[in-house]
C-alpha positions as a Markdown table, in Angstrom:
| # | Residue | x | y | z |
|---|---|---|---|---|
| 1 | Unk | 22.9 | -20.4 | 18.1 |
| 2 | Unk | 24.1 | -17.1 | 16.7 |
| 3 | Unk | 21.9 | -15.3 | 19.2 |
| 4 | Unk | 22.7 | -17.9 | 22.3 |
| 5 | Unk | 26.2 | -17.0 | 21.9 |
| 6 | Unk | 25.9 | -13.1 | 21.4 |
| 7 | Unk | 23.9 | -13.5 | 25.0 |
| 8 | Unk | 26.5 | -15.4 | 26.1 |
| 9 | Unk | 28.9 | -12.7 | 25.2 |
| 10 | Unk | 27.0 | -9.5 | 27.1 |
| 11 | Unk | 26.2 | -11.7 | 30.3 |
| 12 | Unk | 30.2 | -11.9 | 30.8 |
| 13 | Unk | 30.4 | -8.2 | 30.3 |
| 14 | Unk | 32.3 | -7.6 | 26.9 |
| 15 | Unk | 33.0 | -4.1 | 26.3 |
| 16 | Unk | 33.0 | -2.5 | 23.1 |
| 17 | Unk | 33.3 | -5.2 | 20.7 |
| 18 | Unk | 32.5 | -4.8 | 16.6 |
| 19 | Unk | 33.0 | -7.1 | 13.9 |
| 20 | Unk | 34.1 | -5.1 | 10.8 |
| 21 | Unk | 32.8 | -7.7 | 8.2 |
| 22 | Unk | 34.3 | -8.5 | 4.8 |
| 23 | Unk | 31.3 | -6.9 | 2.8 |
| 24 | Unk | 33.4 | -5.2 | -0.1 |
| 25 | Unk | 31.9 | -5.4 | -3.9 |
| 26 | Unk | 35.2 | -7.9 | -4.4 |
| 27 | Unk | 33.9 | -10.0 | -1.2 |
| 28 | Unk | 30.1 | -10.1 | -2.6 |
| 29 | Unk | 31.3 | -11.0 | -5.8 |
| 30 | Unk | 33.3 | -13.7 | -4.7 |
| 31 | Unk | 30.3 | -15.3 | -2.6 |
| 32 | Unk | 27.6 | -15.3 | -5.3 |
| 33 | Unk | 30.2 | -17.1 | -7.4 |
| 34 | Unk | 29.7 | -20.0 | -5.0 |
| 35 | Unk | 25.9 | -20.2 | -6.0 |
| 36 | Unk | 25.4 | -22.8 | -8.9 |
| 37 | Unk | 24.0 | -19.8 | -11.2 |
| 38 | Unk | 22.1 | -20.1 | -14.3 |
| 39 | Unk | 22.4 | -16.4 | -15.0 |
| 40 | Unk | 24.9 | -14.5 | -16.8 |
| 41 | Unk | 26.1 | -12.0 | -13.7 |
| 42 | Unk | 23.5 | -9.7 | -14.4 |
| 43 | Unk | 20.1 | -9.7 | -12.4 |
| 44 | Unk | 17.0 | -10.9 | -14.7 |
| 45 | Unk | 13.4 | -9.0 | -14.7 |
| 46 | Unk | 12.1 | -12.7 | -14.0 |
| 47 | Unk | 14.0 | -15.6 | -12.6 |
| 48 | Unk | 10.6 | -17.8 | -13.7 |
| 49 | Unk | 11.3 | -16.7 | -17.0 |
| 50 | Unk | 14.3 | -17.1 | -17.8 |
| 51 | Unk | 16.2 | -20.5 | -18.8 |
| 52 | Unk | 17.9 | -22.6 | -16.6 |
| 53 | Unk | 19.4 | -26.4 | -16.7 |
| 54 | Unk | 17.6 | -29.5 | -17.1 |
| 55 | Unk | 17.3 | -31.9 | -14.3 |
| 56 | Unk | 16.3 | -35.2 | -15.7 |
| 57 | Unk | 14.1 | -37.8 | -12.9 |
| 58 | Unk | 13.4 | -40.6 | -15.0 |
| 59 | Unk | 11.6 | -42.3 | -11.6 |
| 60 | Unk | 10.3 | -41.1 | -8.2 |
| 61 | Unk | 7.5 | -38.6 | -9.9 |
| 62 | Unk | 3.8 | -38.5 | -11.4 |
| 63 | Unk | 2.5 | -35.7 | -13.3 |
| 64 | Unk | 1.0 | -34.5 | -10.0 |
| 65 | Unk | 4.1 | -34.0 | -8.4 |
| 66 | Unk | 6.7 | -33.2 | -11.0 |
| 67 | Unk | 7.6 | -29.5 | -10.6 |
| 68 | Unk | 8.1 | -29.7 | -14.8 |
| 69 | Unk | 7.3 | -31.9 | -17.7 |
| 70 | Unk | 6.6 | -35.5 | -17.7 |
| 71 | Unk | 8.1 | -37.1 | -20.7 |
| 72 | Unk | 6.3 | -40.7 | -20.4 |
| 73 | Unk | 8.2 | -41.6 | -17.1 |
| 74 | Unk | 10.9 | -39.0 | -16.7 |
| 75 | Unk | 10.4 | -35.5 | -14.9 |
| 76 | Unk | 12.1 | -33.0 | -16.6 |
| 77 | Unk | 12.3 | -29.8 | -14.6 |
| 78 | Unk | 15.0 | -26.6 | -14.3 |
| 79 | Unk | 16.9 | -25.3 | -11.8 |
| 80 | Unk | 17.0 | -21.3 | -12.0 |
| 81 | Unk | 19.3 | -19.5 | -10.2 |
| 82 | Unk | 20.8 | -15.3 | -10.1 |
| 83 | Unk | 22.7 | -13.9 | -7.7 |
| 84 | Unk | 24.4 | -10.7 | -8.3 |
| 85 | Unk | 26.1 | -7.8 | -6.6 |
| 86 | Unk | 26.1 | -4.2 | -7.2 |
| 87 | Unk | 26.7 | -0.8 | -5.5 |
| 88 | Unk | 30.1 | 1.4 | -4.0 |
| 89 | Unk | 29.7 | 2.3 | -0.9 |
| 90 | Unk | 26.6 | -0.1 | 0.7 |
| 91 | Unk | 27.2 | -3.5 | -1.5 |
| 92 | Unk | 23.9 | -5.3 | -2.2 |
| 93 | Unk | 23.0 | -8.4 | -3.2 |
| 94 | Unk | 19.8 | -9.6 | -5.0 |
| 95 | Unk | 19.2 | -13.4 | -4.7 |
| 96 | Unk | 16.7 | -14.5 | -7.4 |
| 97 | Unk | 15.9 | -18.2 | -7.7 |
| 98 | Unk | 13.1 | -21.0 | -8.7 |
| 99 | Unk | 13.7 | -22.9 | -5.6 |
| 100 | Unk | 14.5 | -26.2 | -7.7 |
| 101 | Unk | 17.4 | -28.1 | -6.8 |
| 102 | Unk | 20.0 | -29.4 | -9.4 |
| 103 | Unk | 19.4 | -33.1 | -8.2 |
| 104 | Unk | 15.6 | -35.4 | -8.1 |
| 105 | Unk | 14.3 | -34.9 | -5.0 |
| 106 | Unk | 12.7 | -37.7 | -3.3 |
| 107 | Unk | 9.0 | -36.9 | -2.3 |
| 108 | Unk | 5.6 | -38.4 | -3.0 |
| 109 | Unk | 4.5 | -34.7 | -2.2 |
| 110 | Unk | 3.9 | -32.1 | -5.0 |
| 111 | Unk | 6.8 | -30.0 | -5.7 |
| 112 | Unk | 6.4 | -26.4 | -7.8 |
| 113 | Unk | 8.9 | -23.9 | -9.2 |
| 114 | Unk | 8.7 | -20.6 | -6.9 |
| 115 | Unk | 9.7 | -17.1 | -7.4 |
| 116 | Unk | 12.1 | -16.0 | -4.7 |
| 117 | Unk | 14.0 | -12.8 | -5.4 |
| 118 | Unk | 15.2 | -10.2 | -2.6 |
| 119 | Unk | 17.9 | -7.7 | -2.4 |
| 120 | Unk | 19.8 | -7.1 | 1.1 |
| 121 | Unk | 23.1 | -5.4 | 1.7 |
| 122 | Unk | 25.5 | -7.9 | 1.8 |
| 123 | Unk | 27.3 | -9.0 | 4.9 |
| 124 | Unk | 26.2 | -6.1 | 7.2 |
| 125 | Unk | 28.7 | -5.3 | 9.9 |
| 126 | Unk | 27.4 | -6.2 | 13.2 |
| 127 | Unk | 27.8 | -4.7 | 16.9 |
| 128 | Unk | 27.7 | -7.0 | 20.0 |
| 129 | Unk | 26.5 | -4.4 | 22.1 |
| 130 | Unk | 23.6 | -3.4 | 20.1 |
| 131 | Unk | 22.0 | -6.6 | 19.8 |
| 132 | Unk | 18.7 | -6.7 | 17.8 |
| 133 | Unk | 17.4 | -8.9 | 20.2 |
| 134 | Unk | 17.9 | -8.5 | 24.0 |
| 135 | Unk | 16.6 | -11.4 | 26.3 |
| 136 | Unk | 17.5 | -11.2 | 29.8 |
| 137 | Unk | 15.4 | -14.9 | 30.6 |
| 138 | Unk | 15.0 | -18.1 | 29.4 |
| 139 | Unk | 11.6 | -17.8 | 28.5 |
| 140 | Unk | 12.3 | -14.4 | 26.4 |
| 141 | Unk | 14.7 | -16.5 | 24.6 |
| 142 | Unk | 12.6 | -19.4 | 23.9 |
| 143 | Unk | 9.9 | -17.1 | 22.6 |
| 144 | Unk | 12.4 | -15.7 | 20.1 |
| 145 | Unk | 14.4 | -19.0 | 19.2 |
| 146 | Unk | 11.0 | -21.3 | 19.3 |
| 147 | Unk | 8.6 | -19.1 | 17.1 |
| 148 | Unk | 8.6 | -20.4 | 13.4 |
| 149 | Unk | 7.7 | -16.4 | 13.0 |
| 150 | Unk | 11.1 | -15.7 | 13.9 |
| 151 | Unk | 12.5 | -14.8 | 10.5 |
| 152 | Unk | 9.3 | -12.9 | 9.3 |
| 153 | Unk | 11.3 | -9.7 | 10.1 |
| 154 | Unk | 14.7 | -8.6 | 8.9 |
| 155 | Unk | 16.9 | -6.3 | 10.9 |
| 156 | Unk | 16.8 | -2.7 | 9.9 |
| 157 | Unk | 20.3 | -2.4 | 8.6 |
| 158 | Unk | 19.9 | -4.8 | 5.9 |
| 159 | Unk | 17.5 | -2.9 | 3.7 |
| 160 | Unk | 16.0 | -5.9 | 2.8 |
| 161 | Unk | 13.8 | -5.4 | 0.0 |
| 162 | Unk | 11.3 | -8.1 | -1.5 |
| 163 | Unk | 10.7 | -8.4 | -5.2 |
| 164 | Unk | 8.8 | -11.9 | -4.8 |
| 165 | Unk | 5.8 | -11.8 | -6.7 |
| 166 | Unk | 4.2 | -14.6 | -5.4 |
| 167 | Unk | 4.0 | -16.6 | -1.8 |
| 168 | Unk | 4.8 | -15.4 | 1.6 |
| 169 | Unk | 8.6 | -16.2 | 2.7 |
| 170 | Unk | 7.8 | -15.1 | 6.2 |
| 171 | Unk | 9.7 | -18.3 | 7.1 |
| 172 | Unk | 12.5 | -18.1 | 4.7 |
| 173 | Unk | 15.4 | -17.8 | 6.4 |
| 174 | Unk | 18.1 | -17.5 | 3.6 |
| 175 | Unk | 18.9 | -19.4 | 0.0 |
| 176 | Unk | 21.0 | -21.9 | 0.1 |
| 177 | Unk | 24.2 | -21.8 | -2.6 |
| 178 | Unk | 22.1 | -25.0 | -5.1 |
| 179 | Unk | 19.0 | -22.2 | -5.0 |
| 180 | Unk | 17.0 | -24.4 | -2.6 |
| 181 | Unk | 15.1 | -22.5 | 0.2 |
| 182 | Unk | 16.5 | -22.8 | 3.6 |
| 183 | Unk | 13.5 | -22.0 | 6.0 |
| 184 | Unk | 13.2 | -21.6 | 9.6 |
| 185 | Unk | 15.0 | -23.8 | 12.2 |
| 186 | Unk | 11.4 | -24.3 | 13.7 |
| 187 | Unk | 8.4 | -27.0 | 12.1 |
| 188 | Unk | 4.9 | -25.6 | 11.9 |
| 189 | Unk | 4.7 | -26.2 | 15.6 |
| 190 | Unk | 7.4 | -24.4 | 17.2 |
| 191 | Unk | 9.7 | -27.3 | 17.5 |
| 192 | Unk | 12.9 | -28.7 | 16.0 |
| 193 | Unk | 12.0 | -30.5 | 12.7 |
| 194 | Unk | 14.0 | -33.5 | 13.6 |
| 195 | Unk | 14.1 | -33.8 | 17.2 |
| 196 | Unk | 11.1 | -32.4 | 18.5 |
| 197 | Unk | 9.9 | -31.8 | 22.1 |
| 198 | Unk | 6.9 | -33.8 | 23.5 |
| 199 | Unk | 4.9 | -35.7 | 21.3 |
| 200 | Unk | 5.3 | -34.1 | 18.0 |
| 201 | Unk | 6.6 | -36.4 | 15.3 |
| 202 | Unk | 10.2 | -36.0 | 13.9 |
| 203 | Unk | 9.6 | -34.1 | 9.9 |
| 204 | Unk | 10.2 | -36.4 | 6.8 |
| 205 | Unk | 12.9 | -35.2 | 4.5 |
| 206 | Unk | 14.8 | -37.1 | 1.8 |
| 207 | Unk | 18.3 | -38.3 | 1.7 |
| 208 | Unk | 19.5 | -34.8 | 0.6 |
| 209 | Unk | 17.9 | -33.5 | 3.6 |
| 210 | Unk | 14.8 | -31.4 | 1.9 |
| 211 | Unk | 11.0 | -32.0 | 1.5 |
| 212 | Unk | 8.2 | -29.4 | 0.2 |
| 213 | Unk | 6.1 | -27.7 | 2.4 |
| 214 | Unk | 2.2 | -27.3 | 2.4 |
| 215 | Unk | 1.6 | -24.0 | 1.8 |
| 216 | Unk | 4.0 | -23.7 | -1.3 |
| 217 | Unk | 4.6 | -27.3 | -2.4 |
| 218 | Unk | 8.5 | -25.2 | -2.4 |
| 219 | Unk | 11.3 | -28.0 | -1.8 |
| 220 | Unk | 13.1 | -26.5 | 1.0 |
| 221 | Unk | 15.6 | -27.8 | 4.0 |
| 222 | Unk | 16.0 | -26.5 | 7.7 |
| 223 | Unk | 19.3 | -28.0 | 7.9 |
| 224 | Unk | 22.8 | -28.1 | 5.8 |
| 225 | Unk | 22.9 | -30.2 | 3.2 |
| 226 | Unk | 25.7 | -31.5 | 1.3 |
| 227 | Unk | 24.1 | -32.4 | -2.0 |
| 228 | Unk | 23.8 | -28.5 | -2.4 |
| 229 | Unk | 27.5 | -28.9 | -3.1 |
| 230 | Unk | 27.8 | -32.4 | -4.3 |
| 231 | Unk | 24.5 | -33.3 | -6.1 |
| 232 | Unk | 23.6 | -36.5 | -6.2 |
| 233 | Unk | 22.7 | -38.0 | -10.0 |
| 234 | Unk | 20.2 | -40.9 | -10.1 |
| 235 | Unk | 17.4 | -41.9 | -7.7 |
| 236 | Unk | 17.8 | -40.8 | -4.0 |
| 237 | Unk | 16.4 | -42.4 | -1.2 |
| 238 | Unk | 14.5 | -41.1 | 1.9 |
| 239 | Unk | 16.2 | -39.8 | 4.8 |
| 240 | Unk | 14.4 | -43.3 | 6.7 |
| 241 | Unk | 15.6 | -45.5 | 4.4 |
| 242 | Unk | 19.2 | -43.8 | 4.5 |
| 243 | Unk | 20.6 | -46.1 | 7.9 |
| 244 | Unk | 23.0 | -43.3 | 8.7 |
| 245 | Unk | 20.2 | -40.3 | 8.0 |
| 246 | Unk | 17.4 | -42.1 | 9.9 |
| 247 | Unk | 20.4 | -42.9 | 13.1 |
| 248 | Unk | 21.0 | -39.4 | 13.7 |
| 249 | Unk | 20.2 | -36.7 | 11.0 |
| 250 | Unk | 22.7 | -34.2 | 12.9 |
| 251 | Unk | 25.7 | -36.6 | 12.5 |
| 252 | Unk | 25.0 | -37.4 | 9.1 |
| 253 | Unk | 24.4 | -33.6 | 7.9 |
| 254 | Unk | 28.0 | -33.0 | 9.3 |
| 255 | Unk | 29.1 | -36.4 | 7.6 |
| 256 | Unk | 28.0 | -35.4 | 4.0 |
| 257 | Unk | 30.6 | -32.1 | 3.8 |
| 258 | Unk | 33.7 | -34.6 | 4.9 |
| 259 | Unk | 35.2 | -33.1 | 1.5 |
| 260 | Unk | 35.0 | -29.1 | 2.6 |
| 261 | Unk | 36.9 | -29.4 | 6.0 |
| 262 | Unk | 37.3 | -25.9 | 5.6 |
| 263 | Unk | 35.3 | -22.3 | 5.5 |
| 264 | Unk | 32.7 | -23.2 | 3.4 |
| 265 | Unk | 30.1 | -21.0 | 2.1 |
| 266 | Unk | 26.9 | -22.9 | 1.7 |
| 267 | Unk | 24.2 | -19.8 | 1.5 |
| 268 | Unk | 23.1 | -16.3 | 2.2 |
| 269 | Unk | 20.8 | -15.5 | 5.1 |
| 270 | Unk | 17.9 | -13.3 | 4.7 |
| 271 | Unk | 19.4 | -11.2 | 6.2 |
| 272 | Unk | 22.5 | -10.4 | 4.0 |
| 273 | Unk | 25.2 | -12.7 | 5.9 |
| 274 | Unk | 26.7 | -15.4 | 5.0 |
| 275 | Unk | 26.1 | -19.0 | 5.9 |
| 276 | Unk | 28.9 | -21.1 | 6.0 |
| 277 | Unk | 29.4 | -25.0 | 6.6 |
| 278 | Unk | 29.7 | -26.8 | 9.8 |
| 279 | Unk | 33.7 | -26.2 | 9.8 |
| 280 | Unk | 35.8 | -23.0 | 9.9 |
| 281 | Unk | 39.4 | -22.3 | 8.6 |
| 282 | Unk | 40.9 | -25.0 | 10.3 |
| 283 | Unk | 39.4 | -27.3 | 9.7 |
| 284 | Unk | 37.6 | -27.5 | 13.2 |
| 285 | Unk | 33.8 | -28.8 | 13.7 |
């Protein structure tokens, strides 16, 4: 959408237009305290290692797919979460998390702990007129918007630097604030998860919007979720058995942050910017 609009922009002939961002060491700081850290401000060697806080399922998982221990019925797994900030002139930011939410999950698929840890500058300003990507058709902006290889890439200016020592996070496309992966827009086929083009099948997710992958077995979402603000306790349900989730999945991602009508940040992109929630300032949509 980002990109659609920045094309939008040049086809009407902007001129010189720049967009100081708000990327001081005070403005980092402030948007890693959003993040539901287990950490005490300083980055870790290993976020694997380190301790984090219980998450109690005491239903919905086996021994296969519990991303912890099994204590007779109950799963008992830990979310780990670091994000910090440093530097004085370029402001970084190192996003170091387990990939486990703070919630159960709802998924008769395995789910493991990962290790995802990057550092990016933070909030990179960004120039309309120097677009990283230029499409002048349809069809070149269908092969950059449509490619679940999209993300494997980061732009030049955000340094980014990988520190991951397992997996491939070609596909990550930021972290969202509860730790949980947010991956590519796209499903494995180049098509919208949930409302796909010809005769792909709409993705599975739980009520909270998420669902492991196969490669990873890494609980991640492709769209915003509000339990990454508001965790659900108990048992949730599938996104099929949730009537307002399996009626439109769109409407009731919007529906679930009717308690932050406002600029809300829900994540950081790989990138180094951040993601915010479906309303701005105002309180607009």
């Amino acid at each position: 959408m980002i990109l659609f609009i920045l094309t939008i922009l040049l086809q009407f002939g902007l001129r010189s237009v720049e967009t100081a961002a708000s990327n001081s060491l005070s403005d980092c700081n402030t948007v890693a305290a959003k993040f539901s850290n287990t950490c005490n401000g300083i980055a870790v060697n290993s976020i694997t290692a380190t301790t984090g806080t219980n998450v109690s399922c005491s239903s919905g998982f086996t021994s296969t797919t519990c991303p912890g221990t099994m204590y007779g019925s109950t799963c008992v797994f830990q979310h780990k979460l670091c994000v910090t900030c440093s530097g004085s002139t370029t402001i970084r930011i190192r996003v170091q998390s387990n990939g486990l939410p703070r919630f159960c999950p709802n998924t008769p698929a395995p789910i493991k702990e990962l290790n995802v840890d990057f550092q990016v500058n933070f909030n990179p300003n960004v120039n309309v007129n120097s677009p990283v990507q230029n499409p002048t058709t349809s069809s070149q902006l269908d092969s950059i918007v449509c490619n679940i290889s999209s993300q494997a890439s980061v732009p030049s200016v955000s340094n980014y630097v990988s520190y991951s020592s397992s997996g491939s996070f070609n596909t990550l496309a930021g972290i969202c604030v509860d730790g949980v992966t947010i991956l590519n827009v796209n499903s494995a086929n180049n098509v919208d998860p949930f409302y796909p083009t010809g005769t792909y099948a709409s993705e599975l997710v739980d009520a909270c919007l998420g669902h492991p992958n196969a490669a990873s077995n890494g609980y991640h979402y492709h769209i915003a979720s509000g339990c990454a603000l508001n965790p659900p306790t108990g048992t949730i349900g599938s996104c099929k058995s949730t009537s307002a989730c399996n009626a439109s999945i769109a409407n009731y991602s919007i529906s679930k942050f009717s308690s932050y009508r406002t600029l809300t940040v829900i994540g950081i992109a790989k990138d180094g910017h951040v993601i915010y929630g479906p309303y701005d300032s105002t309180g607009a949509e």
